[in-house]
N, C-alpha and C positions, 0 to 999 in steps of 0.2 A: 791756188794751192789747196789742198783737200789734207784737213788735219783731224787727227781723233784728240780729245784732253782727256789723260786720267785725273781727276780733282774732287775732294770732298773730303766729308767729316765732317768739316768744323770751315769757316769762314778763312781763315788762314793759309788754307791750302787754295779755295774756290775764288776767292777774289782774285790773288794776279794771274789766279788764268784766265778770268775772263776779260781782265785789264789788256793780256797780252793778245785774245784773239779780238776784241773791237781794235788794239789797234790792226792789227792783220788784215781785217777786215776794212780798214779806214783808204791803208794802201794797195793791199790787191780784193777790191768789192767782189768780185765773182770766186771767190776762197769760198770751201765748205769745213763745214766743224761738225764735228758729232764729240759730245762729251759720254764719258762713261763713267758710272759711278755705283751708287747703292741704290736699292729699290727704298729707305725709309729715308734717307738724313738730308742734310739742309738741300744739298743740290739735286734731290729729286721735283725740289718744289724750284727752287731760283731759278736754273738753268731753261728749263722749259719754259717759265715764263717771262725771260728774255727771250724767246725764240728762237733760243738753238732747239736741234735735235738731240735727243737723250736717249740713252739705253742704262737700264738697271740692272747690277749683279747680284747675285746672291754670295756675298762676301761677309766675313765680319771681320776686328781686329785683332791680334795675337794680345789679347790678355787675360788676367784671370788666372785661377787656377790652370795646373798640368793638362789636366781633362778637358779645360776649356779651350785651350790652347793647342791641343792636338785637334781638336774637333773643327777649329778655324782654321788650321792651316791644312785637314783635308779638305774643307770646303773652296778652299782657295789652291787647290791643285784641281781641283774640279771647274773650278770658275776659267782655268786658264784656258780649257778645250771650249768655253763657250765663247771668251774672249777670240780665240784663232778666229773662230768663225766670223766675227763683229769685222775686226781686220780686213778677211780673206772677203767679205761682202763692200766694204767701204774701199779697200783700196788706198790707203794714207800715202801722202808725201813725207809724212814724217807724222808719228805718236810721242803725245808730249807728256809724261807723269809731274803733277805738281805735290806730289808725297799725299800721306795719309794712307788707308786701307786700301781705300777705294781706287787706287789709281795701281795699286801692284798690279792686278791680274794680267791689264790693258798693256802696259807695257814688257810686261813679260813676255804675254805672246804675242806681240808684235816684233821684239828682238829674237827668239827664237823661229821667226818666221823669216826673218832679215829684213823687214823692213828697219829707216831709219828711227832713232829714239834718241830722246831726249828728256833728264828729269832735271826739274830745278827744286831746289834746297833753298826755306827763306829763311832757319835759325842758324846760329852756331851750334849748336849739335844738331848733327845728322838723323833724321829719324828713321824708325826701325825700319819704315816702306824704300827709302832709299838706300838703303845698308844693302838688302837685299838686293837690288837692283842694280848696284852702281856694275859690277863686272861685265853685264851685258847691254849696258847702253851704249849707246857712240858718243854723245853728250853729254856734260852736266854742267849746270849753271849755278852757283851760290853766289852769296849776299856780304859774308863775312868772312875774316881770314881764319878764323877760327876752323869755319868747314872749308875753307881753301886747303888748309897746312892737313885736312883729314883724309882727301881725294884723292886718285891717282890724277898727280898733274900734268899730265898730258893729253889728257882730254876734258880737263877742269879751267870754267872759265869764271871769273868774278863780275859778272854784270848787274847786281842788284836787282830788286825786286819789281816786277812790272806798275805793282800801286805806285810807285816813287812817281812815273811817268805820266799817272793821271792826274796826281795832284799839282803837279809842275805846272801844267796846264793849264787849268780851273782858273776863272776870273772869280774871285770872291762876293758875296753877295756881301750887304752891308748887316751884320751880327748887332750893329750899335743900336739901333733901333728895335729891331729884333725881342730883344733881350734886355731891352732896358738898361742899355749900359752906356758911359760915359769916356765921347770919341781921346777924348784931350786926356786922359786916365790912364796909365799901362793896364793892362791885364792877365791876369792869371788865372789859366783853365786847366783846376782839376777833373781829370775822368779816367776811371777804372774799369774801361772797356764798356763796351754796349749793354751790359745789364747791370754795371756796378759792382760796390765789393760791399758787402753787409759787413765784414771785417775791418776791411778800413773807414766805412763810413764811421763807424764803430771809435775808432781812433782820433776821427778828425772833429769832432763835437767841440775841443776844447781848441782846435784851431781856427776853426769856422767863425767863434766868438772873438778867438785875439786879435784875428785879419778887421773886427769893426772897425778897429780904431788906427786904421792904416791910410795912407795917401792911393794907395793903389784897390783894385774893382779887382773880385773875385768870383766866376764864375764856377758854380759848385755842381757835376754831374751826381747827382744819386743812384740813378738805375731807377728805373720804372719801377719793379718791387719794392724800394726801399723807399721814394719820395714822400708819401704822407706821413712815413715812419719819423724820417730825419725832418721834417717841418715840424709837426706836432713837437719831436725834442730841444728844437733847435729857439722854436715860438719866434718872434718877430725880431727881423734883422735889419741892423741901419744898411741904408741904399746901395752902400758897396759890396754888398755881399747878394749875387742872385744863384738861387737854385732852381733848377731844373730838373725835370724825372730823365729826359734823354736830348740827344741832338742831334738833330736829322740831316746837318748839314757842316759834317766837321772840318771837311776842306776849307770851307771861309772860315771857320771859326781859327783853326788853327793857323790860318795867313794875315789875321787880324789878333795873334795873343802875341805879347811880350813874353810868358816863360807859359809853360807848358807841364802839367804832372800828373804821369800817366802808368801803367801799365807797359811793360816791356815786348809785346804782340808783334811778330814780324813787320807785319800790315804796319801798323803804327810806329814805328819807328821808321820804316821804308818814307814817310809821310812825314814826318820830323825833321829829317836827313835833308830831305829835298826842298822842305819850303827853308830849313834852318831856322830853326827853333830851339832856346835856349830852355833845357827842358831837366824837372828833375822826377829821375824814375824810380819806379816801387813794383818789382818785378813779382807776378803771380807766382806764389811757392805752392800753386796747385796745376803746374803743369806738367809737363811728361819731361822727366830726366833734367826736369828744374832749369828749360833751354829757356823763358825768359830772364834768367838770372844774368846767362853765358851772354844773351844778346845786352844787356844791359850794359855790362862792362865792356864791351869793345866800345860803347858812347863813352862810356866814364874814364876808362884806360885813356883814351885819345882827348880828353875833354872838351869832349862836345857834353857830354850831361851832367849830372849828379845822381848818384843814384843811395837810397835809401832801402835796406831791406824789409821787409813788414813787419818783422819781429825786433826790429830795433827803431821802429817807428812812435813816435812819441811827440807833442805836441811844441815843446821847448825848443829842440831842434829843428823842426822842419820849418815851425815858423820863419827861427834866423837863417835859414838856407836860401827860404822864398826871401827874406827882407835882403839877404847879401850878393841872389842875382837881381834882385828889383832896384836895389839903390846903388848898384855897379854898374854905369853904363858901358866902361871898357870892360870886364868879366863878360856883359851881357855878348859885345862884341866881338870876343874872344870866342867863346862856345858858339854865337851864332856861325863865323868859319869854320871852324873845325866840325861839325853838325855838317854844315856845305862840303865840305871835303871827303866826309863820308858816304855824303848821297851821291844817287845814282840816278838823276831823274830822265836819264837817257835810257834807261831800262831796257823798255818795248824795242827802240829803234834798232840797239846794240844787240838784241836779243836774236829780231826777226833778220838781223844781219847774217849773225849765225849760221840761221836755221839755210838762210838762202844761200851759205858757204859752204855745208855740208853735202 
């Protein structure tokens, strides 16, 4: 199979597509991939040094002022005659857009050329690169009912997020050790994504101190930026309480926690969902059209989660939230089902099902 990815920006878009081409790659080994993206952002650098083949556009994003905005969408009517050419040299069985900027041009002209396309959506809202796109793809794949009930449903399919499929997977490494933690002890693992939240750490000072005096072990992500900050505030903490700057290896960490609280990130909930994890969220109000909010509450609505907003986040309550799934082990059983029901850790298999239908 010879496939082009459009994916980038930001980790959210780039991860399950590269989740969905190693599996691709796992079942049919002689598949080609060529990703296309931006010449500066994260997958200029990842992509390549996984060893796919890479091409860079000269794109940016529709934002910003009027003028900025006119400026990026002529540059991205221009990008689509360089894309034809990427297409018209590669030859695709099918061009896959995983949303962001970076993936419009690729799949545009590849549908205007007739090849097959296909974009997947990881939030409940729709973002602006798939809005754009959806009338001339053949495909679309989302995560939530939310962008189900958005789609024309007749070529909209709900197969989850390709991360769900890798973590499924993963045979966990031992974290107890690791991290100095205590196997016979539930666990609870706060993290506010890959670089932390100086806002919520900000918040959690007066919880970090209440959890000393708990039966249960607290694993506290900082964010690398923040860790010598929140140490030096925090000064010296009885044994159940460990902090960390990052974690490098969250698939075991999060198949070996009892609850979970985190960030509302596609990726990360995709990974929630599938191992089922009793989890309470505090959705970033610094994202685009506030779609960690909407992903949030499909866990909360269904209860699989808890979800807390950051402006109503306070130390009183969150405490008794963590202590009311920690000392419920039917609650804890309850959301870990419905968490499973949500997930999709057949992703990849149902995805490349698909593509092989079309």
């Amino acid at each position: 199979m010879r496939v082009i990815v459009g994916a980038g920006g930001t980790g959210g878009h780039l991860y399950p597509a590269l989740a969905l081409v190693e599996y691709i790659k796992e079942v049919e080994p002689d598949s080609e991939f060529l990703f296309v993206g931006t010449k500066d952002r994260l997958e200029s650098e990842v992509v390549p040094q996984m060893g796919y083949d890479y091409i860079g556009l000269n794109v940016r994003g529709l934002v910003g002022n009027p003028i900025k905005k006119g400026i990026a969408a002529l540059i991205f009517v221009k990008s689509i005659f360089s894309a034809k050419k990427i297409v018209k040299n590669f030859k695709p069985d099918i061009v896959i857009g995983f949303g962001g900027y970076p993936s419009a041009s690729i799949v545009e002209a590849a549908a205007r050329l007739g090849y097959k396309t296909m974009i997947h959506e990881q939030n409940s809202i729709i973002g602006l690169t798939n809005k754009i796109l959806v009338k001339n793809v053949d495909r679309i794949v989302c995560c939530y009912d939310k962008a189900y009930e958005s789609f024309p449903k007749e070529k909209t399919y709900k197969l989850g997020n390709p991360r769900a499929s890798v973590i499924a997977k993963i045979e966990p490494k031992d974290i107890f050790k690791k991290y100095d933690l205590d196997p016979n002890k539930p666990l609870v693992t706060i993290v506010m994504g890959s670089l932390g939240s100086k806002s919520v750490n900000e918040k959690m000072i007066e919880s970090l101190k209440a959890f000393e005096n708990k039966d249960y072990q607290v694993l506290y992500v900082t964010g690398k930026p923040y860790y010598q900050q929140m140490e030096e505030q925090l000064g010296k903490l009885n044994d159940n309480i460990k902090l960390v700057p990052y974690i490098d290896d969250m698939p075991s960490v999060l198949k070996n926690t009892t609850l979970v609280v985190s960030r509302a990130g596609a990726s990360t909930l995709a990974e929630i969902t599938a191992v089922g994890i009793p989890s309470i969220l505090i959705p970033s109000p610094y994202v685009v059209a506030n779609h960690q909010e909407y992903n949030a509450r499909e866990l909360a609505d269904n209860d699989a989660a808890m979800m807390i907003l950051e402006a109503d986040l306070n130390s009183k309550d969150f405490v008794n939230k963590v202590d009311e799934i920690i000392n419920n082990q039917i609650l804890q059983e309850s959301m870990k089902k419905n968490a499973v029901a949500l997930g999709k850790p057949n992703a990849c298999q149902d995805i490349y099902q698909l593509i092989k239908e079309m």
